[in-house]
N, C-alpha and C positions, 0 to 999 in steps of 0.2 A: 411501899414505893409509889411514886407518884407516876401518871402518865408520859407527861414528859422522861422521866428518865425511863420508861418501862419503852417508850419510843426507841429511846437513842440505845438501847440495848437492841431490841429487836436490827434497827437497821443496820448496827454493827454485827451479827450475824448474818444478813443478806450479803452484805459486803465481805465476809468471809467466804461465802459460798460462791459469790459472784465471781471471787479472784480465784478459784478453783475451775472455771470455765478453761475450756485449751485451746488454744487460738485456731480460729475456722472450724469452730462449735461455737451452736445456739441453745439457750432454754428459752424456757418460759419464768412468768412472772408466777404465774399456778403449782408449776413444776417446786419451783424455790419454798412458795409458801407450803407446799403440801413435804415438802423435805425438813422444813422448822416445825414443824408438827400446827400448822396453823393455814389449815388450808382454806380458808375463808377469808384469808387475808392477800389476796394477791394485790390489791389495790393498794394495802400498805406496802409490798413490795415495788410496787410501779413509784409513791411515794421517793421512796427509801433511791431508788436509782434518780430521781429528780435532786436528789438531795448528795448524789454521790460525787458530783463539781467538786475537785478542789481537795477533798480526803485524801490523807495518807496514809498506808500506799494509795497507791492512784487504784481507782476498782474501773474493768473493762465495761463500761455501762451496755454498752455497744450491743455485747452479746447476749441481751436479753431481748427478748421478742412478745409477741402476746403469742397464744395458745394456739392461733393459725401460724405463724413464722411472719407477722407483719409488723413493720416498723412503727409501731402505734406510741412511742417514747420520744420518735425523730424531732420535736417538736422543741427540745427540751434542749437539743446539743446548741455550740455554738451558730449555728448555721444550717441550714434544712438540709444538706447533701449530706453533712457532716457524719451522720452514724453509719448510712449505706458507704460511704467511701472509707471507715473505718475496717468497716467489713469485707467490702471489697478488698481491700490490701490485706487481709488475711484469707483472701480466697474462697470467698461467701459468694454466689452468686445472688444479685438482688435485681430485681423486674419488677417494677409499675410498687413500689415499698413493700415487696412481700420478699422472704428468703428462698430463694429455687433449694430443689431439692431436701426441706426441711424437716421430712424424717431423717438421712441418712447425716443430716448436720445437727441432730437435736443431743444435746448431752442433758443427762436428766440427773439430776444429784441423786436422786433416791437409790439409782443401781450404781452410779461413778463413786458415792461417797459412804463414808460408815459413820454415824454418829457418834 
């Protein structure tokens, strides 16, 4: 198999995990990677949600954070408010691009999901 498609397999697995998030829960991009058996790839994760525009179904980008609970992705929505007001309307509190409370919002695939 070539790169390119060993790619677009991987991101379609994030994007399976991503759409398993519950609305007003956060992960991470580490958490996800480390749940594909590829934990050294968070960065292809972060990728993979840059790339999640537009896919159908639609994947919750929103709900991934970096490893603190910081909007380090916001960059990437339509518009810079855009991801924290996502969240917001799912009942996330968010202060100065960080997630308030982001132990008790963190869903972690490794113990929510079964491979």
């Amino acid at each position: 198999m070539d790169a390119k498609r060993n790619t677009g397999e991987f991101f379609d697995l994030v994007y399976a995990v991503v759409r398993e998030i519950p609305e007003g829960r956060v992960t991470s991009y580490g958490a996800i990677a480390r749940y594909l058996g590829a934990a050294r790839s968070s960065r292809m994760v972060g990728f993979a949600m840059n790339a999640s525009f537009g896919v159908t179904p639609a994947v919750p980008a929103h709900r991934v954070v970096n490893r603190n609970g910081l909007l380090s992705g916001k960059m990437h929505f339509e518009y810079p408010d855009a991801m924290q007001e996502l969240l917001e309307a799912e009942g996330v509190v968010v202060k100065n691009d960080q997630v308030q409370d982001f132990e008790s919002r963190f869903w972690d695939p490794n113990t929510e999901l079964a491979l």
